[in-house]
Structures are given as structure tokens and as C-alpha cells.
PANU-202392 format. One record per atom (N, C-alpha, C): residue in one letter; x, y, z. Coordinates in steps of 0.001 Angstrom, whole numbers, padded with zeros to 6 digits, always signed. Layout:
# PANU-202392
AXYZ...
This chain:
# PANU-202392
X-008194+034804+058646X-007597+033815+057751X-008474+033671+056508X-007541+033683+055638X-008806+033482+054153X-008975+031968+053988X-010120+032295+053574X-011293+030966+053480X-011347+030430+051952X-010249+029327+052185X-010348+028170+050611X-011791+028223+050556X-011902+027808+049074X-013052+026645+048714X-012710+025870+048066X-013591+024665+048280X-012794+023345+047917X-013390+023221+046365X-012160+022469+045299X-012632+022523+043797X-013382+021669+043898X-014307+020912+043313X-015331+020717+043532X-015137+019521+041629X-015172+020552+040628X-014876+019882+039295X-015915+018306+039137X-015977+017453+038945X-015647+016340+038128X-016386+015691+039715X-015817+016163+040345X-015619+014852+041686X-017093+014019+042162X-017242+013258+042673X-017929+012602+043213X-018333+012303+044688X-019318+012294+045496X-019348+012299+046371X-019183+010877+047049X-018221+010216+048032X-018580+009142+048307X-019890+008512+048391X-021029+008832+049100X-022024+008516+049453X-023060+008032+048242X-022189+009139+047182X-023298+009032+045763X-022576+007572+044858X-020929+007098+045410X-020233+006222+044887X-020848+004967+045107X-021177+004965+046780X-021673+003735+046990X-023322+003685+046311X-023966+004886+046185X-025542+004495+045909X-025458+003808+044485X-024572+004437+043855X-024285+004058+042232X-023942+002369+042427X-023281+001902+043081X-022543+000884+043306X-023624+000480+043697X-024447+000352+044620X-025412-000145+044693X-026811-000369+043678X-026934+000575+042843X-027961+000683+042291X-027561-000475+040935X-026307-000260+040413X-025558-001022+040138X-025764-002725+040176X-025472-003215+040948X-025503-004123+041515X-026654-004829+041449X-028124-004367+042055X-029250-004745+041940X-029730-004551+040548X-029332-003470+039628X-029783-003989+038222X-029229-004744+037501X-027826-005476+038112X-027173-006043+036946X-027779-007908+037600X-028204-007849+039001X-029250-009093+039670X-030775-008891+039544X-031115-008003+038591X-032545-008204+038091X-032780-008682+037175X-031719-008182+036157X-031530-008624+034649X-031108-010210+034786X-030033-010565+035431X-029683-012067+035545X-030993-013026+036417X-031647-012137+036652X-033150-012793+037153X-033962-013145+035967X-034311-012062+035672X-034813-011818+034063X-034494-013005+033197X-033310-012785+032584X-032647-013435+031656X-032929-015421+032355X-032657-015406+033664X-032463-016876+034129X-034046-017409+033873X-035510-016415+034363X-036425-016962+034552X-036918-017074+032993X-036567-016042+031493X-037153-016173+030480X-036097-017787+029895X-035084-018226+030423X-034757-019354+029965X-035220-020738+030127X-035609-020100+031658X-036454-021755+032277X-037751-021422+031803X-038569-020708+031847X-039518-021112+030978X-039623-021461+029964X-038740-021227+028734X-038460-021521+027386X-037853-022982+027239X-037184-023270+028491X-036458-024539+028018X-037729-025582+028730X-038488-025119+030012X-039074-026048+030935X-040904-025931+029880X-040872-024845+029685X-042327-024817+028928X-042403-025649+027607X-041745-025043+026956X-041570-025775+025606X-040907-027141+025434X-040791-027581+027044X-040538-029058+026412X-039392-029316+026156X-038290-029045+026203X-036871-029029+025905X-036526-029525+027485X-036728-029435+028356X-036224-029891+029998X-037561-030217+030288X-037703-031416+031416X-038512-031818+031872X-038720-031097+033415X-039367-030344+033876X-040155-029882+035132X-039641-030591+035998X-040180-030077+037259X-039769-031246+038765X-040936-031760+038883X-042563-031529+038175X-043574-032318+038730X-043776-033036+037615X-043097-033293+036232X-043456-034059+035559X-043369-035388+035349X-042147-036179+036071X-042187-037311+036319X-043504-038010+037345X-043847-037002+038587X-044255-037259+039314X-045959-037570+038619X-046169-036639+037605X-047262-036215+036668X-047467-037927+035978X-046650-037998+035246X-046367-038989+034859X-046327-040461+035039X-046107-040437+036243X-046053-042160+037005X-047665-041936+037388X-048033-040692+038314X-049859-041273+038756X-050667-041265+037277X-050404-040268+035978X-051042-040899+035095X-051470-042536+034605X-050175-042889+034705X-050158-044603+034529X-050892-045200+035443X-050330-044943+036481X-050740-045434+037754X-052188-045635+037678X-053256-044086+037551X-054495-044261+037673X-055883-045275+036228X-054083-045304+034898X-055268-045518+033877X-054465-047607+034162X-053623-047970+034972X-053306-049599+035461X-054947-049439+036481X-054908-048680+037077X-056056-049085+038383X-057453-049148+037422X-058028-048259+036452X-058868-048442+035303X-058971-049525+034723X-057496-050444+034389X-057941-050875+033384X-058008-052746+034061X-057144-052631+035529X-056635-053893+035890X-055387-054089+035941X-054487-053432+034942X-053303-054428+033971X-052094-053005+034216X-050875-053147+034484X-049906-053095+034636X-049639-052359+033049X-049595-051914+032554X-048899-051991+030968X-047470-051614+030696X-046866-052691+030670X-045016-052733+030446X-044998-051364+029736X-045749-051867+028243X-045009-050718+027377X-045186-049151+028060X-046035-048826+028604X-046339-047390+028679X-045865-046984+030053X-045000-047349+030390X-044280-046759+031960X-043580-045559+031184X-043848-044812+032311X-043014-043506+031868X-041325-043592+031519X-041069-042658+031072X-039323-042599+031510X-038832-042136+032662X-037774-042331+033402X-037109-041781+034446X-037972-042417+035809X-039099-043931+035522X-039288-044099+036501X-039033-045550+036856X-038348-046154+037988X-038231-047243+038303X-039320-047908+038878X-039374-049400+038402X-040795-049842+038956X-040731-051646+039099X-041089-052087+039898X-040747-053591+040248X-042171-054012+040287X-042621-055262+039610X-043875-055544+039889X-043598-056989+040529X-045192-057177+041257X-045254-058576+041865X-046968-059234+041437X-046847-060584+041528X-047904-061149+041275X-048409-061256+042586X-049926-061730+042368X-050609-062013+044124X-050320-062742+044882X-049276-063403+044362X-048443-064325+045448X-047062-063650+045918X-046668-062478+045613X-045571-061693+045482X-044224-061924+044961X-044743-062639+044342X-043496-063068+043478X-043103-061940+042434X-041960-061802+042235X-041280-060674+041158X-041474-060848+039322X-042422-060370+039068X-042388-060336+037442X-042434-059972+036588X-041820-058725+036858X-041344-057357+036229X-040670-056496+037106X-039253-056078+036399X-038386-055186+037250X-037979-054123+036028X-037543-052801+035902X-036868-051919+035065X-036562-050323+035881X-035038-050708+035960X-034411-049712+036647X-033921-048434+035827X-034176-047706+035936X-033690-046522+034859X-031961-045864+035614X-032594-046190+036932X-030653-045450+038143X-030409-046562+038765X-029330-047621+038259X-029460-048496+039852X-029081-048244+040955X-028490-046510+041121X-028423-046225+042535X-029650-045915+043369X-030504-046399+042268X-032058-046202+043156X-032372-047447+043723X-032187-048675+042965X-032487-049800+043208X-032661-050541+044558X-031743-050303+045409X-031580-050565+046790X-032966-050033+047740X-032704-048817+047297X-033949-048110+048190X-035696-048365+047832X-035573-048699+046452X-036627-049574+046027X-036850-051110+046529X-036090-051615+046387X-036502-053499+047530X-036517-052810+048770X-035879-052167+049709X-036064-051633+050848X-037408-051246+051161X-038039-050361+050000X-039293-050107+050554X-040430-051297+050135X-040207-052281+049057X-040737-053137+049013X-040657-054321+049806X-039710-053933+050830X-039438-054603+051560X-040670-054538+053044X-040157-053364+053206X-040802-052701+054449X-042532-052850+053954X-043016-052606+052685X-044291-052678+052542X-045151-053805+052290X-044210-054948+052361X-044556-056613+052539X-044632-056866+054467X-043815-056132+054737X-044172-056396+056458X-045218-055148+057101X-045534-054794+056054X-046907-054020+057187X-046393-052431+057592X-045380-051627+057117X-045093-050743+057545X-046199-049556+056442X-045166-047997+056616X-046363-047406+055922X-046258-047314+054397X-047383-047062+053442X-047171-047356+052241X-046555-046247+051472X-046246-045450+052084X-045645-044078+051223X-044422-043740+052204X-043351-043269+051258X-041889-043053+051871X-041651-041921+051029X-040991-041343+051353X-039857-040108+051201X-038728-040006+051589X-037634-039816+050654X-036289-039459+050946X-036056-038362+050334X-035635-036979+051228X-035701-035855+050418X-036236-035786+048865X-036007-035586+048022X-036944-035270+046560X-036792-036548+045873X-036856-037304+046259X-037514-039203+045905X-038392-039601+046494X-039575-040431+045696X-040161-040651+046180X-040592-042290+045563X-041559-042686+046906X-041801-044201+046672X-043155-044260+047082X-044110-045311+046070X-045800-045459+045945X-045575-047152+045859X-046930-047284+046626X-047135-048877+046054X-048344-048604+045378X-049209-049332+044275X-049883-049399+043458X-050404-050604+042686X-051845-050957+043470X-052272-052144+043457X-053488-052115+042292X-053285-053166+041169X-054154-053259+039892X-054540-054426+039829X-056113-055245+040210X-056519-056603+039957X-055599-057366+040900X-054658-058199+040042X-053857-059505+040790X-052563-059074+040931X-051964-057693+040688X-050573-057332+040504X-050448-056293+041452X-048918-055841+042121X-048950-054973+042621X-047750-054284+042561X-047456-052947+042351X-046561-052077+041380X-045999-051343+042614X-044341-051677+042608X-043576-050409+043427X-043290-049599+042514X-043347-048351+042951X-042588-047017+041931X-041745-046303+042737X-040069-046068+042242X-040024-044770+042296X-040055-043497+041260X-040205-042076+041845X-039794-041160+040538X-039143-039944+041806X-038501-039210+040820X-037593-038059+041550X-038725-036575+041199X-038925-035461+041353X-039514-034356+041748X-038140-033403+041316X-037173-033960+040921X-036010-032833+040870X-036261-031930+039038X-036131-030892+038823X-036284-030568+037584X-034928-030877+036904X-035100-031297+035672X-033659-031498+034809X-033031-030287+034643X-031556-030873+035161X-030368-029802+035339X-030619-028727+035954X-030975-029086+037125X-031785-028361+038399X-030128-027858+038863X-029273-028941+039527X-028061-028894+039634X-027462-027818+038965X-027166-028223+037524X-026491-027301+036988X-027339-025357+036729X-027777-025724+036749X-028953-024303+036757X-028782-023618+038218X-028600-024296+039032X-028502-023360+040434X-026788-023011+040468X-025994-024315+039919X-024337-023430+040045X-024602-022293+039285X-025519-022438+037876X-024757-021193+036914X-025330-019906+037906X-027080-020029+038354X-027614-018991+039004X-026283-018486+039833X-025758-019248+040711X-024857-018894+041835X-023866-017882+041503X-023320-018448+040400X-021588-018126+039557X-022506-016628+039032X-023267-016735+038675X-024007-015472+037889X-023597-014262+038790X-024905-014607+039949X-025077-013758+041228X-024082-013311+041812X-022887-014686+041709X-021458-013725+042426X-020930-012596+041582X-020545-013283+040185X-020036-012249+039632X-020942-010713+039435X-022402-011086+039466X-023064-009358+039738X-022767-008260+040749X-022010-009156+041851X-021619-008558+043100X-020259-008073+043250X-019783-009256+042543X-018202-009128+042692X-017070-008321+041739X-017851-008079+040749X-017269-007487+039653X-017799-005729+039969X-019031-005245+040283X-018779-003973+040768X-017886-004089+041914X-017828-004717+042886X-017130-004647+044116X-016116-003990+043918X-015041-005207+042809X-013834-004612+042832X-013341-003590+042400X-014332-003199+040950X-014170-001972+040337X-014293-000742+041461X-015326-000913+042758X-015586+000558+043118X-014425-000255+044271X-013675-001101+044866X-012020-000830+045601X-011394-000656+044788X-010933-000784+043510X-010116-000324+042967X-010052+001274+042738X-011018+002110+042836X-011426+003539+042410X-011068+003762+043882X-011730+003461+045077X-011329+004002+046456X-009536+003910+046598X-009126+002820+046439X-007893+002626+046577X-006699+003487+045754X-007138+003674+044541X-006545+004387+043589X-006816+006112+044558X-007581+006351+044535X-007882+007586+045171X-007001+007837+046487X-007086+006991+047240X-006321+007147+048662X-004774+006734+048345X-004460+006122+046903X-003101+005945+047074X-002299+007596+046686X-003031+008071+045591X-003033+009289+045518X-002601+010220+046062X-003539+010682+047463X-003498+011365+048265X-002533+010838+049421X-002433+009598+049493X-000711+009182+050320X+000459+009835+049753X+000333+009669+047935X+001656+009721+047423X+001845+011411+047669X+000716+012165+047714X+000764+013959+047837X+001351+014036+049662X+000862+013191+050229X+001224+013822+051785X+002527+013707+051460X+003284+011992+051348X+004502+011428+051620X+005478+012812+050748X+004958+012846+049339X+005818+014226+049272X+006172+015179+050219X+004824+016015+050450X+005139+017143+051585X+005837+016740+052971X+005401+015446+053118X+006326+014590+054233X+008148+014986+053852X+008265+014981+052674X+009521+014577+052064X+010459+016389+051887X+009306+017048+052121X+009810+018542+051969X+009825+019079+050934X+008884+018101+049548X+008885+018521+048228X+007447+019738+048331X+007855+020747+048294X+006678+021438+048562X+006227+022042+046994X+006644+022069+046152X+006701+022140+045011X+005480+021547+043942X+005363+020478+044335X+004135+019071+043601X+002867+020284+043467X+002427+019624+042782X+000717+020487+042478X-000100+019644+043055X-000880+019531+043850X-002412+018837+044750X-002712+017668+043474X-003418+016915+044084X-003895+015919+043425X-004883+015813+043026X-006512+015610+042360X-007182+014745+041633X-007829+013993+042151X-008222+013191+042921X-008738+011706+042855X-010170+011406+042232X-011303+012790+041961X-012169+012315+041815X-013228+011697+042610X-012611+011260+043687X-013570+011414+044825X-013920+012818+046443X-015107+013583+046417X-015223+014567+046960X-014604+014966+048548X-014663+013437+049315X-014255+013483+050552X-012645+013625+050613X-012548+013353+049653X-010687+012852+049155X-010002+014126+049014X-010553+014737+048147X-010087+015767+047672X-010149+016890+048628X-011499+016558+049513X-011177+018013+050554X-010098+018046+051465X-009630+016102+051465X-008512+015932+052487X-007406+016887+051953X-007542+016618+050360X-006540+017233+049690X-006371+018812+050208X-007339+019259+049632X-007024+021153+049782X-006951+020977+051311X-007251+020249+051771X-006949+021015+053179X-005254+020956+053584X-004767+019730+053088X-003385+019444+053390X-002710+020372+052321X-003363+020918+051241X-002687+021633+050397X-002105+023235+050883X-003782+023297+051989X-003736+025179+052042X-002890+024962+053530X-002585+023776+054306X-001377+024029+055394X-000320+024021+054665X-000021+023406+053398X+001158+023644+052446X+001551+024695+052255X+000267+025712+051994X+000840+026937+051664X+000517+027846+052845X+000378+027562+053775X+000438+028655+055130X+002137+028266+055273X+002485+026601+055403X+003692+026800+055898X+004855+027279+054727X+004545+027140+053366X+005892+027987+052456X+005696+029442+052904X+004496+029614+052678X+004632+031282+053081X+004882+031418+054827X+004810+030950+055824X+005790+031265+057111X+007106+030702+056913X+007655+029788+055879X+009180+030059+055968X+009687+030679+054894X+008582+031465+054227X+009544+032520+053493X+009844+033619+053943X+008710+033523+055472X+008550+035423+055734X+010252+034900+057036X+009594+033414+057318X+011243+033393+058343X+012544+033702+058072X+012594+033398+056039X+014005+033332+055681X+014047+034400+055339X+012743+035617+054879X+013271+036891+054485X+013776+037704+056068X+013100+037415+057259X+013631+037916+058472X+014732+037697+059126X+015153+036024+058598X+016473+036003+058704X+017680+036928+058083X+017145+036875+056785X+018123+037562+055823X+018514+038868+055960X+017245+039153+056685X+016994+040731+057215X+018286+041368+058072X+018156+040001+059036X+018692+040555+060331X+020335+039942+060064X+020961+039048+059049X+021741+038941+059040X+022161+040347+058138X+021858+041237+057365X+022144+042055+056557X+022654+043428+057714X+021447+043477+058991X+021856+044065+059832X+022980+043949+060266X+023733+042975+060974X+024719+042271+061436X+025936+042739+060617X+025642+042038+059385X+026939+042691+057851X+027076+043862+058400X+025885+044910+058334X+026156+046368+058215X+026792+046708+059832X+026173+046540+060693X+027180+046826+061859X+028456+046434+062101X+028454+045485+062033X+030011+044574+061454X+030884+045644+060704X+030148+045944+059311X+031287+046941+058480X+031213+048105+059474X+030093+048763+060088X+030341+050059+060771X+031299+049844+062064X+031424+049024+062265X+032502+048711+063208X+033992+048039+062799X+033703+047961+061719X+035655+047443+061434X+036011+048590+060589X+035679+049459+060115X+036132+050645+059785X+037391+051364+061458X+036302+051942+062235X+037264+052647+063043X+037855+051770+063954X+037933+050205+063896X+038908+049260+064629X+039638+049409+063981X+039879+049234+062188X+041189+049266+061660X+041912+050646+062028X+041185+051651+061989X+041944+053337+061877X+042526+052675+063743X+041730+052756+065060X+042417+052467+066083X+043691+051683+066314X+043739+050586+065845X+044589+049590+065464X+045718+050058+064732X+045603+051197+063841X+046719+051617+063136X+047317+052638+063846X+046163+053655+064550X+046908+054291+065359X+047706+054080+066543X+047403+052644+067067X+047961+052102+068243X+049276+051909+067838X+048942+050997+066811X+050623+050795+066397X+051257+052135+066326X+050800+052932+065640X+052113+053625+065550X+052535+054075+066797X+051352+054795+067573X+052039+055146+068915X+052756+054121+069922X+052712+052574+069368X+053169+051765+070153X+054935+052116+069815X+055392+052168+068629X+056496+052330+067772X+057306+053444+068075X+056423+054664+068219X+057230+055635+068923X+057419+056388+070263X+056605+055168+071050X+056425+055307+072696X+057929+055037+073319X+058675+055527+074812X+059542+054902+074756X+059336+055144+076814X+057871+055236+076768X+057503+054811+078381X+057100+053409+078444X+057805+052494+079598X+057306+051404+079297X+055630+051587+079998X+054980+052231+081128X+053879+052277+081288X+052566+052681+080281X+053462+053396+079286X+052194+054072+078292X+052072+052590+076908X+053173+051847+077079X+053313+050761+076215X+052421+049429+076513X+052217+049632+077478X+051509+048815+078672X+049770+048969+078235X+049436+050391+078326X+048415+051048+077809X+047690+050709+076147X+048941+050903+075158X+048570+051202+074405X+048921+049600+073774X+049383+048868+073839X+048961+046914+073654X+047728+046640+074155X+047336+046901+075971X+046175+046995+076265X+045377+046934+074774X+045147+048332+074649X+044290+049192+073475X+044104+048108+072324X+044962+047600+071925X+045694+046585+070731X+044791+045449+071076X+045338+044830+071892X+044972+043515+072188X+043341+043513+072101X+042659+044541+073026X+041217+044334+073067X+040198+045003+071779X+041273+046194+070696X+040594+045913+069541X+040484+044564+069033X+042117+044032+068967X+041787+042564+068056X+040855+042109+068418X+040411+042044+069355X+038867+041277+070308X+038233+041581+069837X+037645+042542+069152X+036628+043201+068758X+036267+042846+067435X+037810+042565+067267X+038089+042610+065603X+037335+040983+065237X+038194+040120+065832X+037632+039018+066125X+036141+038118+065869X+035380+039412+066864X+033692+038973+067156X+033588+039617+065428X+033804+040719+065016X+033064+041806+063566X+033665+040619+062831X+034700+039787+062214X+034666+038902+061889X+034092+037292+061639X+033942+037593+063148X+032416+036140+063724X+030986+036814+063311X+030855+037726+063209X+029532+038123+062757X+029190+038357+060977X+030171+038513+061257X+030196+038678+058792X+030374+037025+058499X+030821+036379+059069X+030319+035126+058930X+029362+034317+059015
């Protein structure tokens, strides 16, 4: 049997589709690494967004230059930090809330730290200090979260998907396109269109499916051409015996008759209808066979 080789052209190897797709992928999530970490430094360095330790930076600064000096100083509390003060009798005489959804959890712990519990609390990335200066004594909270921490991790997210998701579909859309391809080439030959020219897809595994379904394509036109030329063969035989046989049925047949016409034994008449009757028989089949 002769030995295809498969075209080869253009095509691609699956294996090399996915490495691409892969390689792909991880450079287009290095760069969005890249790009994400030269922004937070630019926006978090330079001062444009505030850090997650800068509030925190911020309140013990105060904190340590109130314990220095004695004195509480209204004006110089940081921003973004809530803080309730009390006199040595604990009375309230200074409050400034920056969230009042913080507020609650602030008397709570000033609560708890008037009955003796412990002086430092945590609620995931909030936090709460007491802070004692001379005759006054200072609740704080401050948060540890970096500004637009939130929004900075959706965009990271939305980023990261689309690095994934956008080759994804491109390399199913190329597999799919490829295998619809090679469906639409079988369903032909399915269909008895033997005619179509092989397909294309561009991918290497694909395509060998191809020539291979191509070169049973052409084993089977060429075994039903050699069937229909052997048919044709043997019906041509058939024709020709057929004619070599209705030649001397007609001459018999004519001679019967006549001797039927001028017979005047009824036994030889007997004979020679016989004769008649079982050419037509004959005649009959050489007729069934030229058909």
C-alpha cells in the first residue's frame, strides 16, 4: 500500500498551541503585575494614597509626643482617626468621629477598658489603643487598610481574569473552528460527496485526522471505480452473448415457422411448436439479459 505523507504546511502542533497559550497567558499576568505594582508605588509612595501603616504611623506619633508632653493636643490628631477623651474622673471631654460606623465599637471598648478587661482589641484590620497623658486618658481607633485597597483588588481581579480569559477563548475558538471543519469534511463523505477537496484547519493533529479520512476517500473512489468498470465489463459480456445468441434463435424461429406451415403430420407439428415454444424461452431470457 502506498504510504501518504501528511502536508504538514502552515500547521501547528497542538501541544505547541497550548505552550503558546500558555506562555501567553503568564506574560500578559506579569505585565499586569508590573504595570499594577509601578502604580501603587507611584500613587502609595508619592503621597497621592495613603499606605495601610500610615494611619497606624500616625496615631502612635501623636500618641508618643501627648505622653512627652502631658497634653492631649485637639489640633494635631491625625486624620482618619477616631478618638474620645476622658478626664481623671472619666468623664467625656473630647469626642471626634471621622466613621460613625466606628463609633459603637469605640464606647464598647471604652467600655470594656473602664471595667478592667484587656487594653488592646482587634477587629480584623481595626484597631483600638487606650493612651494615658498626665490627668487625661485617650481612646483611639485607626484602620491598617490602604486607601482604595477595595477597589485596587477588584481591578487586580477583573485584570487577572481577563489575562486568562481572553486567551482562553481565542485558543476554543481556533480548536473549535478546526474540529468544526473537519466534521463538515467527514459529514460530506458521510453524504457521498466524494468530490470536496480535504480541509485546512491549521492545526497538526487535525489535519492528520484529515489525510487519513481523505486517503480512505480515495482507496474507496478508486474500489468503486474498479467495481463499476467490472461491472460494466461483465454486463458488455452479457450484451455480447445475448447478441450471439439471438442471431441463430431468430434464423431457428423462422425456420420453425416455416416448416410449421408446410407440415401436414400432426406428430411432426407437435415437434416443431415444441422447437418454437422453447426458442421463445430462450428468446425471452437474451432479452432479460440485454436489459
Amino acid at each position: 500500500m502506498e504510504e501518504r505523507r501528511v502536508r504538514k504546511g502552515k500547521d501547528v502542533k497542538l501541544g505547541t498551541l497550548l505552550a503558546r497559550y500558555v506562555l501567553i497567558v503568564a506574560t500578559l499576568l506579569i505585565i499586569s503585575f508590573i504595570v499594577f505594582y509601578k502604580a501603587i508605588v507611584y500613587f502609595y509612595a508619592g503621597g497621592r494614597w495613603k499606605n495601610a501603616n500610615q494611619s497606624e504611623n500616625e496615631a502612635m506619633a501623636w500618641a508618643n509626643e501627648s505622653a512627652e508632653t502631658g497634653y492631649f493636643n485637639r489640633d494635631t490628631i491625625p486624620e482618619d482617626i477616631d478618638v474620645i477623651i476622658d478626664d481623671a474622673d472619666g468623664n467625656e471631654v473630647f469626642r471626634i468621629i471621622c466613621n460613625p460606623e466606628n463609633e459603637n465599637f469605640l464606647n464598647s471598648f471604652r467600655d470594656a477598658i473602664k471595667k478592667g478587661d484587656a487594653p488592646i482589641a482587634r477587629a480584623r484590620q481595626e484597631f483600638f489603643r487606650q493612651i494615658i497623658a498626665a490627668n487625661e486618658t485617650a481612646y483611639i481607633h485607626y484602620s491598617v487598610t490602604a486607601e482604595n485597597e477595595g477597589l485596587l483588588s477588584i481591578v487586580i481581579i477583573f485584570v487577572g481574569v481577563l489575562d486568562v480569559l481572553i486567551p482562553t477563548i481565542l485558543l476554543i475558538r481556533r480548536i473549535r473552528k478546526s474540529i468544526r471543519s473537519v466534521s463538515e469534511y467527514a459529514r460530506q463523505i458521510n453524504a457521498e460527496n466524494l468530490s470536496g477537496e480535504p480541509v485546512r484547519s491549521g492545526i497538526r493533529e487535525m489535519n492528520e485526522i484529515v489525510d487519513a479520512v481523505d486517503f480512505m476517500k480515495e482507496n474507496l473512489v478508486k474500489s468503486m471505480e474498479e467495481k463499476w468498470a467490472d461491472e460494466q465489463k461483465k454486463r458488455d459480456e452479457k450484451a455480447q452473448i445475448a447478441h450471439d445468441l439471438k442471431t441463430p434463435l431468430t434464423i431457428i424461429r423462422g425456420n420453425a415457422d416455416l416448416l410449421l406451415e408446410n407440415c401436414k403430420s400432426d406428430e411432426d407439428k407437435e415437434v416443431i411448436e415444441t422447437i418454437i415454444k422453447n426458442s421463445e424461452r430462450i428468446a425471452q431470457s437474451v432479452l432479460d439479459i440485454l436489459e
